[in-house]
MIKEKE-284512 format. One line per 10 residues: for each residue x, y, z of C-alpha. Coordinates in steps of 0.05 Angstrom, whole numbers, always signed. Each point is the difference from the previous one (the first is absolute). Example, Ala and Ser with C-alpha at 12.3 -4.5 7.8 and 13.67 -1.06 7.14 Angstrom:
BEGIN
+246:-90:+156 | +27:+69:-13 $
END
This chain:
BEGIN
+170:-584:-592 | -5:-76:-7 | -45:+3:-65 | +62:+43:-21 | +48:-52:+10 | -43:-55:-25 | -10:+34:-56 | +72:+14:-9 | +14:-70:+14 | -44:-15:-59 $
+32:+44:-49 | +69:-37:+18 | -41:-61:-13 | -22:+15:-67 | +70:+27:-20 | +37:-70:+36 | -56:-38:-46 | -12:+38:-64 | +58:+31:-20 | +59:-43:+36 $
-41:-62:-29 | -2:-32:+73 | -31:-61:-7 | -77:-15:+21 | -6:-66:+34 | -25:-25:+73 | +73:+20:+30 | +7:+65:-27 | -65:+34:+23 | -6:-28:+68 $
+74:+22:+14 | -19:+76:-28 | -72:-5:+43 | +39:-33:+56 | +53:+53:+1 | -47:+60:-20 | -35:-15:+67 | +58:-7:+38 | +30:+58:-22 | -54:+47:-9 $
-24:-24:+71 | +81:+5:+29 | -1:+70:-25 | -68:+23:+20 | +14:-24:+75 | +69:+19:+8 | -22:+70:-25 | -59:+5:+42 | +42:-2:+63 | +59:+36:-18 $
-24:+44:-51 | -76:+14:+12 | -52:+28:-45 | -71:+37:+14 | -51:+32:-45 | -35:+26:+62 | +50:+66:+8 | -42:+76:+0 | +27:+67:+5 | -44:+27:+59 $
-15:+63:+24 | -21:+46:+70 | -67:+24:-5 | -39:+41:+49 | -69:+11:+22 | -15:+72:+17 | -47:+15:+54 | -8:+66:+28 | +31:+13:+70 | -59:+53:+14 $
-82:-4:-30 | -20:+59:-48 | -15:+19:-64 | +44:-3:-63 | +5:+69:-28 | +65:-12:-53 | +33:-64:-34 | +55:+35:-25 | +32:-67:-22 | -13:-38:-66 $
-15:-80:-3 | +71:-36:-23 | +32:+65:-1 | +59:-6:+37 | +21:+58:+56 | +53:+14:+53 | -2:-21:+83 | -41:+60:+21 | -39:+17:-57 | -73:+10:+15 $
-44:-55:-17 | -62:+31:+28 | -32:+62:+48 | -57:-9:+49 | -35:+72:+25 | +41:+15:+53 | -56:+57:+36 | -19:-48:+52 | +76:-17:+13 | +17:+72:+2 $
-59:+11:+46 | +11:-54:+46 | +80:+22:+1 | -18:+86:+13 | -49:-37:+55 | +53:-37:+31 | +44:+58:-10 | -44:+48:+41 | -21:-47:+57 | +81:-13:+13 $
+4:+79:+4 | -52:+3:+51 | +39:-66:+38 | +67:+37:-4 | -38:+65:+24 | -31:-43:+68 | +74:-33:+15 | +22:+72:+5 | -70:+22:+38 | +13:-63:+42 $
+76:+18:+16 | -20:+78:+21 | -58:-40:+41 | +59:-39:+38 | +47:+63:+14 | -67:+43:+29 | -20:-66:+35 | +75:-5:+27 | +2:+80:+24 | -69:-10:+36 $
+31:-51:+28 | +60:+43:+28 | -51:+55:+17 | -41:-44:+34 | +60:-19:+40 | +22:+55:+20 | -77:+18:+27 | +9:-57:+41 | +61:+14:+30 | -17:+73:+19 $
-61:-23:+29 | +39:-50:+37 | +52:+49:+30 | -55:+41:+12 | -43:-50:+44 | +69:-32:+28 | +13:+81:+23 | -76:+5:+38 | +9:-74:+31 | +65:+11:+31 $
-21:+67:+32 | -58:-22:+35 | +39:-65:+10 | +49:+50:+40 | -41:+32:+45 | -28:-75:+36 | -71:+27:-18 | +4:+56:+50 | -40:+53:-18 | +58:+44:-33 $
+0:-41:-57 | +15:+46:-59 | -58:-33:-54 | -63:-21:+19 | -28:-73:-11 | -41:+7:-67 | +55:+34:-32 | +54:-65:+18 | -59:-35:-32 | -4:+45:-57 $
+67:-6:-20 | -6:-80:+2 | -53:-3:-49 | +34:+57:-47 | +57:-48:+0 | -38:-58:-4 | -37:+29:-57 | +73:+13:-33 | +12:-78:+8 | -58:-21:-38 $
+10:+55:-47 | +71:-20:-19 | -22:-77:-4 | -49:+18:-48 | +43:+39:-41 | +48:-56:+10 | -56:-48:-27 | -4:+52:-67 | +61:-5:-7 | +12:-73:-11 $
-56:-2:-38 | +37:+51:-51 | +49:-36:+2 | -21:-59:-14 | -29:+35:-65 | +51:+41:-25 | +45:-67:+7 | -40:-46:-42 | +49:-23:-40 | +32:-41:-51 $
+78:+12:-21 | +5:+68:+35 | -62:+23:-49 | -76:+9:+23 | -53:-63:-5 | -54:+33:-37 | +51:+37:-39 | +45:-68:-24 | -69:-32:-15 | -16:+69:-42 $
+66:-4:-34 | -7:-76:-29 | -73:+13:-24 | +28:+64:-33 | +59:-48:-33 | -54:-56:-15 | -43:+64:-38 | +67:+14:-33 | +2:-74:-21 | -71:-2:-35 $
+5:+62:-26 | +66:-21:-38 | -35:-70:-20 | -52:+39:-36 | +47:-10:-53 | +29:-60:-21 | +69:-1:-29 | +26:-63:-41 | +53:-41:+49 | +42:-11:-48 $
+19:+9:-80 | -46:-43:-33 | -79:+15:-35 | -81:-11:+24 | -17:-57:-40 | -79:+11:-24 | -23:+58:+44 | -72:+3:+0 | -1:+49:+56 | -27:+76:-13 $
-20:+62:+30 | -62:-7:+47 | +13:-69:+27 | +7:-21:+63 | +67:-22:+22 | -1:-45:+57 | +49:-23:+47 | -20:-78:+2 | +61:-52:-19 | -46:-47:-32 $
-23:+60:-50 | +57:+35:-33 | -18:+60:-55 | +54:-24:-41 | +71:-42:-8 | +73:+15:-14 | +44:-29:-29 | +80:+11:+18 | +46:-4:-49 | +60:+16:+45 $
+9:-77:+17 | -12:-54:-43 | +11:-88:+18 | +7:-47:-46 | -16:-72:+35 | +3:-68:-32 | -36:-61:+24 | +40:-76:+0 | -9:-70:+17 | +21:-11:+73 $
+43:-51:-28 | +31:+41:-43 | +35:+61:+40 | +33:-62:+46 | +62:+35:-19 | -19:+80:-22 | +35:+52:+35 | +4:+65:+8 | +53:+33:-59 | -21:-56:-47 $
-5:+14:-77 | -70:+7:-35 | -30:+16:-64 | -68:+17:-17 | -42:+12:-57 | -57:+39:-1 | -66:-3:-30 | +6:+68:-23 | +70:-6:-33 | +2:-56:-40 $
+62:-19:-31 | +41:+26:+53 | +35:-27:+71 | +20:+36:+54 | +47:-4:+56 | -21:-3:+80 | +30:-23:+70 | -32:-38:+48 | -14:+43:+61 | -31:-38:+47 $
-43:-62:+14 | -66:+3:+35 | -1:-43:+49 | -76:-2:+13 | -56:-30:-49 | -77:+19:+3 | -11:-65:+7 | +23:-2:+78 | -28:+60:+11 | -47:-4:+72 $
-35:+58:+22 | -48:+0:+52 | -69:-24:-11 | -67:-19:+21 | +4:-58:-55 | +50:-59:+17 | +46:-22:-53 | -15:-58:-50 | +56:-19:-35 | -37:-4:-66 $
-6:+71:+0 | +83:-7:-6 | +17:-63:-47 | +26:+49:-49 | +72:-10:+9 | +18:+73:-9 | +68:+36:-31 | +51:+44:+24 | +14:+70:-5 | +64:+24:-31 $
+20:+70:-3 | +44:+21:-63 | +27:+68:-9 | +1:+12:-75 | +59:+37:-31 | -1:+69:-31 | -18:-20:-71 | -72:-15:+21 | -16:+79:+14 | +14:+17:-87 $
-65:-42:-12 | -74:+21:+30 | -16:-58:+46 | -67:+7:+32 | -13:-20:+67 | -25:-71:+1 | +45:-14:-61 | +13:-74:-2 | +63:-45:-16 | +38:-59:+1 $
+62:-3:+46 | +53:-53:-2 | +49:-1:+59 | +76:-28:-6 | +26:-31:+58 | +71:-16:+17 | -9:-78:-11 | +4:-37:-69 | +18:+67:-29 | +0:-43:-67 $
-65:-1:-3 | -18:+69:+6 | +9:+3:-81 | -51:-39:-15 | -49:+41:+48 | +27:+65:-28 | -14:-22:-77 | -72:-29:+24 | -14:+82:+27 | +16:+21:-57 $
-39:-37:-47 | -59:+4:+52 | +14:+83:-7 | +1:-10:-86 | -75:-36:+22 | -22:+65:+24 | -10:+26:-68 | -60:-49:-14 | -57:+37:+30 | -68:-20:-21 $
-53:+47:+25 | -72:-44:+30 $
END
């Protein structure tokens, strides 16, 4: 921009001195190199902070790695390199057997879980009627020895007593034998109990634990095929039938690219967004349109730089590894014109924003764009 306005400052120059016949002497040029500095450097500055400039502005994009959720081997790549497809279009099949197999396995062994919770529930309610049975032993054999005690007990141990020694004691141990009987059933059946209520949310332990590994089979065997996440395309898929897909983070089989959300970011002088807002003007010029300027709004302000980034480390920080001074982030929504011409993603422009202050200015920024944009033509190939 300055070499601009120097050298529009010397083509006033040359039309002040060669074709107005100013006269050359000692006054004339060090008033017009005088003044050119003072008001080339006046404009530049008062520009700068109220009407900034960057060549560092990029049209960026969301890309991502795909890795595998589940290991196996690629049977189909269905999906083209660059060829763009829909959210949920299959990008590529793994051979689901040994999903399938481990799913009908989980399948069967939660059949056989739901079939013991049922086998342990019958378990409880014979444990619980032995129980009752065992009770009701005891009981008769109680009446019955209570019956034998308290007719000898009667007679004062005369001789008319109406039962005869061993059979008093015979009727103890029947009853006694009734006692431990129904304590041991009463033992069973707690211990039923305690298995038929294993439980978690009103539903059987073993069967719960049954059910998730069933959903987690589920899960894999759906993950045996990969859908895209969004509308977008598999840039440069080098993945084919027979190779092994594996599910590690640092080793994806292939990226995407969305094209369902695009940002376009410029970089500026800390100095210079002192007063940029959010709903300021802008105009940019891409790269890959020459000749033409388009129309943005400021949408936000970053308020972070790289620069002051700290992460935690092993390695304490030098400040030579920071002495670049770094630039801020500005957001800019561009306006619908942008979408007739094919921008790629990493496209990259020039963005002027207009502030509110020394609105005056703003012309001389806005004709500088545009001859920067008419620059864009000259393209010499390396």
């Amino acid at each position: 921009m300055t070499t601009l306005l120097c050298l529009l400052y010397a083509a006033l120059c040359i039309v002040a001195f060669r074709l107005l016949r100013l006269p050359v002497n000692q006054w004339t040029l060090t008033t017009t190199v005088l003044g050119g500095v003072v008001l080339i450097g006046g404009i530049v500055i008062a520009m700068n902070y109220n009407h900034p400039f960057t060549t560092e502005a990029r049209l960026y994009f969301y890309a991502t790695p795909i890795s595998p959720a589940v290991n196996g081997q690629v049977v189909d790549v269905p999906v083209a390199p660059n060829t763009h497809v829909k959210k949920g279009d299959v990008l590529f099949r793994l051979d689901p057997r040994p999903f399938e197999y481990a799913l009908a396995h989980r399948k069967a062994a939660l059949a056989k879980a739901q079939q013991d919770a049922l086998e342990r529930q019958a378990a409880l309610k014979a444990a619980n009627a032995a129980v009752d049975g065992a009770r009701d032993s005891r009981d008769r054999a109680k009446d019955d020895y209570d019956r034998h005690a308290t007719a000898n007990a009667r007679a004062g141990g005369k001789g008319d007593a109406p039962f005869s020694e061993a059979e008093v004691v015979n009727r103890r141990d029947l009853y006694l034998a009734a006692q431990s009987a129904l304590a041991s059933a009463a033992a069973q059946a707690d211990q039923a109990r305690l298995a038929a209520n294993a439980q978690i949310g009103g539903i059987d332990t073993t069967v719960a634990q049954l059910e998730a590994e069933v959903a987690r089979a589920e899960f894999d065997l759906e993950q045996s095929v990969y859908r895209a996440p969004t509308d977008g395309y598999a840039a440069q898929v080098f993945l084919h039938p027979g190779m092994m897909a594996v599910s590690l983070p640092l080793r994806p089989v292939m990226t995407f690219v969305h094209t369902d959300r695009r940002v376009f970011a410029a970089a500026f002088n800390q100095l210079s967004l002192q007063r940029v807002a959010a709903g300021d003007e802008a105009e940019i010029s891409f790269a890959a349109v020459p000749g033409q300027v388009f129309r943005g709004t400021v949408k936000t302000v970053v308020e972070t730089m790289a620069t002051g980034q700290l992460e935690p480390s092993g390695t304490l920080l030098a400040p030579d590894d920071r002495q670049a001074p770094g630039r801020m982030i500005t957001v800019i929504d561009l306006g619908e014109e942008v979408a007739a011409y094919n921008l790629p993603g990493g496209a990259t422009a020039e963005v002027a924003v207009y502030t509110k202050s020394m609105a005056a200015l703003a012309i001389i920024r806005r004709i500088l764009l545009r001859m920067r944009a008419w620059e864009n033509y000259l393209v010499f190939d390396r």
